[in-house]
Backbone bond lengths (Angstrom), bond angles and torsions (degrees), N, CA, C in turn:
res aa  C-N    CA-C-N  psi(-1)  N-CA   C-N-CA  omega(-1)  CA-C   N-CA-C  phi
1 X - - - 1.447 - - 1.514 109.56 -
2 X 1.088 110.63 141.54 1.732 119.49 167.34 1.149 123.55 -149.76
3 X 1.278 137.00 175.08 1.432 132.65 -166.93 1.688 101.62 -90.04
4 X 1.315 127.86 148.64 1.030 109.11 -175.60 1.607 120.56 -107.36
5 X 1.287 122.62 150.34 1.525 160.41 157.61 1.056 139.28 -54.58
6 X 1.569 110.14 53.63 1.258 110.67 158.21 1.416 143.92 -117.39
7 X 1.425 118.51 149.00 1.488 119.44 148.13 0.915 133.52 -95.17
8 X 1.810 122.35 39.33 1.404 100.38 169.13 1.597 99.69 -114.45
9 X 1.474 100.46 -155.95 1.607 99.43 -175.67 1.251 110.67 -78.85
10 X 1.325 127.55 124.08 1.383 127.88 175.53 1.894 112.80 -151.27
11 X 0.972 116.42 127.54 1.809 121.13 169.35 1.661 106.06 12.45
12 X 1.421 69.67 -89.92 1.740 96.12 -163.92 1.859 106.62 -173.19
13 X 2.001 86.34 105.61 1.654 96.87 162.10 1.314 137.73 -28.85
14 X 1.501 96.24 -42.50 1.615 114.92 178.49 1.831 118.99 -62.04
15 X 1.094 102.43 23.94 1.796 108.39 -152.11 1.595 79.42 -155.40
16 X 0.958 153.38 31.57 1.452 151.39 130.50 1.103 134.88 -83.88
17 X 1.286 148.04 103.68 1.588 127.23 -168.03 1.865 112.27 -78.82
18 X 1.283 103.12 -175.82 1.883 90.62 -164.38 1.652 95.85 -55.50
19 X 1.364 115.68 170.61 1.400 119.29 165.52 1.457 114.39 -133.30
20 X 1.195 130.01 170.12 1.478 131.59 176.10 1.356 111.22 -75.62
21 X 1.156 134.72 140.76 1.552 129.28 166.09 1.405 136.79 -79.33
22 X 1.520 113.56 156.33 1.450 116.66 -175.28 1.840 101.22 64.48
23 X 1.168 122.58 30.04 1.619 113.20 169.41 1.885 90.73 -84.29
24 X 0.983 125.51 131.67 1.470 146.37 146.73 1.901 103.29 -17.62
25 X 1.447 107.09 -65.70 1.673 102.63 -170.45 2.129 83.09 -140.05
26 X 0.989 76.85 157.99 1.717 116.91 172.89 1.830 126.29 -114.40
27 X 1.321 103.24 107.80 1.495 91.94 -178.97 1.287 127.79 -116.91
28 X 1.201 151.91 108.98 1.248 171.19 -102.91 2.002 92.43 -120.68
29 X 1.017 114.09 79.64 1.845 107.92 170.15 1.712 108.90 -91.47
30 X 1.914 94.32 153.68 1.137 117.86 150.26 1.112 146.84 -127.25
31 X 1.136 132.91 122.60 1.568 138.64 -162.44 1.537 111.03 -33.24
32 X 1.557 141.00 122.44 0.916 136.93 154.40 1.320 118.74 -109.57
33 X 1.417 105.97 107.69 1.500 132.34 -179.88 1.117 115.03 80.21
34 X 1.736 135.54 -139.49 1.389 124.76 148.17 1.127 148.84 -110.23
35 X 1.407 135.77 162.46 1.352 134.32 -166.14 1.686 111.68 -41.62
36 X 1.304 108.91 133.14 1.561 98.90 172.54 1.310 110.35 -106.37
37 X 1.217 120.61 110.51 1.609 122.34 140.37 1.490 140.20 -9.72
38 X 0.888 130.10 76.81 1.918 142.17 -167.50 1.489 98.17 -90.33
39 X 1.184 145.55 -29.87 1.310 140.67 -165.04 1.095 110.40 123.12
40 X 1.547 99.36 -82.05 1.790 115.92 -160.40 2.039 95.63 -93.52
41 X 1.104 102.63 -8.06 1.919 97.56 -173.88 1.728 93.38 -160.02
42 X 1.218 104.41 146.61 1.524 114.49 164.01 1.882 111.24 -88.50
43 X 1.492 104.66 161.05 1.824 116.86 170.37 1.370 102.87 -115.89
44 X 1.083 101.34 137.38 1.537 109.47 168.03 1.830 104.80 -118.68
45 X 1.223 121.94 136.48 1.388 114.59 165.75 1.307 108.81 -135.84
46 X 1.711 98.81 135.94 1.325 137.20 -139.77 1.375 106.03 -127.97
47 X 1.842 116.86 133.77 1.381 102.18 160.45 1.630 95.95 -111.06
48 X 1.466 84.43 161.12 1.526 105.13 160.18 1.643 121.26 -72.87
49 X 1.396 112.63 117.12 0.869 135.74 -166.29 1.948 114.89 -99.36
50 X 1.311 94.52 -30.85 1.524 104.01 -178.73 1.528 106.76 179.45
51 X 1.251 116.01 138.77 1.648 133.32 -173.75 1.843 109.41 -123.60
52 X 1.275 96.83 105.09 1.569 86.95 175.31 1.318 109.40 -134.63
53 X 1.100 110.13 165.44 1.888 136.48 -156.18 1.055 101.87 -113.39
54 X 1.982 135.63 123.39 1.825 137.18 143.13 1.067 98.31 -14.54
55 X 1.398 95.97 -72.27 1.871 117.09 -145.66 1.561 94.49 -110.46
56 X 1.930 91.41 130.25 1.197 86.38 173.71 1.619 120.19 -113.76
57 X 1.398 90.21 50.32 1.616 106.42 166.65 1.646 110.45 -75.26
58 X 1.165 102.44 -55.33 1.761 125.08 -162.76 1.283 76.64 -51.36
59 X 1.668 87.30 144.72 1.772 115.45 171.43 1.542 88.45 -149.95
60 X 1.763 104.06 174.10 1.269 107.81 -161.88 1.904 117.46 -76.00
61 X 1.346 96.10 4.20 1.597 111.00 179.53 1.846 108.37 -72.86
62 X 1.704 72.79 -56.24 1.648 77.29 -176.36 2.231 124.54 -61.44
63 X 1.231 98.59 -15.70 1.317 90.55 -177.42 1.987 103.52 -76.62
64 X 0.936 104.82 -6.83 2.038 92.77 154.23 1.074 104.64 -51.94
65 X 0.917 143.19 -84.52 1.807 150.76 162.99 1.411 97.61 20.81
66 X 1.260 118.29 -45.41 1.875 114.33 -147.10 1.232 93.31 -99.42
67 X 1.203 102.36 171.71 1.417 114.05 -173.45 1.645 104.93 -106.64
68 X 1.445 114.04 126.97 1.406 108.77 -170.19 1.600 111.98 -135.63
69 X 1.404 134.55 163.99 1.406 127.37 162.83 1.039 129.20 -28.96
70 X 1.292 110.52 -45.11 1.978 120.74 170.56 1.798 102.69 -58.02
71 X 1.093 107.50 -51.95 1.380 98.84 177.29 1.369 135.75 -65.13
72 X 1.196 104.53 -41.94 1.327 123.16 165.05 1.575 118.98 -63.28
73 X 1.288 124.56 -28.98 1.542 130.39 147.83 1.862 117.56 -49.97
74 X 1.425 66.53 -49.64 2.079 79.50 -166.93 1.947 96.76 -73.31
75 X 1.169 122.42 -18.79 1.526 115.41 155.96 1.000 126.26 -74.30
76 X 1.373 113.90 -9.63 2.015 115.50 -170.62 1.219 121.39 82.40
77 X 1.537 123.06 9.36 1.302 136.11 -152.71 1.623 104.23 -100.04
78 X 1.253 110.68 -24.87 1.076 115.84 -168.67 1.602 118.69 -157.91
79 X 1.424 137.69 131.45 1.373 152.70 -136.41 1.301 90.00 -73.08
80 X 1.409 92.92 163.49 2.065 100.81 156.33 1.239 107.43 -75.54
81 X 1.364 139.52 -4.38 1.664 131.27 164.74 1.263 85.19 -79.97
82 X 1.101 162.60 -102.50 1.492 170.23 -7.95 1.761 129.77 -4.23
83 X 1.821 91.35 45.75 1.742 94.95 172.01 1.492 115.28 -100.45
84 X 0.842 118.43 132.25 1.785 123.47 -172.19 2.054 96.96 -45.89
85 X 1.701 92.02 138.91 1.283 80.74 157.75 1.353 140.23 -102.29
86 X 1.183 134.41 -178.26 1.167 133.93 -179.26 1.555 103.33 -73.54
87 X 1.494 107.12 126.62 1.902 112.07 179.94 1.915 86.32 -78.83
88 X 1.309 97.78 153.35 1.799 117.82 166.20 1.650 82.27 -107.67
C-alpha cells in the first residue's frame, strides 16, 4: 500500500486512502445504499465517483496493453464466470 501519485486532474489527493501500486487506473467508489447480505459474502454497490491515472501518459488505447478478464477468457485461462480453469 502507498499513498497515491498523481498528476492528473483529480479533487483532492488528500481524500484517497493508501492504494496498491502500478494499477493502470484508480477508482474512487461510493456506497450506494446498504450492504447486502448474500450469506457466505456481502455486495456493496458502488458508483464511480472518480478514475485517476500515475502516469499521465496512458490513454484509453493504451490499456490493450494490460492484461484483463477479456483476455484472460480469450486465452482459455479463465471461465466466462472468471474461475481459473483446470490445466490438462
Amino acid at each position: 500500500w502507498k499513498p497515491l501519485e498523481c498528476n492528473g486532474e483529480t479533487n483532492d489527493i488528500a481524500d484517497w486512502p493508501q492504494v496498491l501500486p502500478h494499477c493502470v487506473y484508480y477508482l474512487k467508489l461510493e456506497l450506494v445504499g446498504e450492504m447486502i447480505d448474500c450469506g457466505s459474502h456481502d455486495v456493496a454497490l458502488c458508483r464511480v465517483v472518480e478514475m485517476v491515472s500515475e502516469d499521465d501518459s496512458i490513454n484509453a488505447a493504451d490499456e490493450l496493453d494490460y492484461i484483463s478478464t477479456r483476455t484472460l477468457r480469450e486465452m482459455d485461462i479463465i471461465s466466462e464466470f472468471g474461475r481459473i480453469k483446470d490445466i490438462e
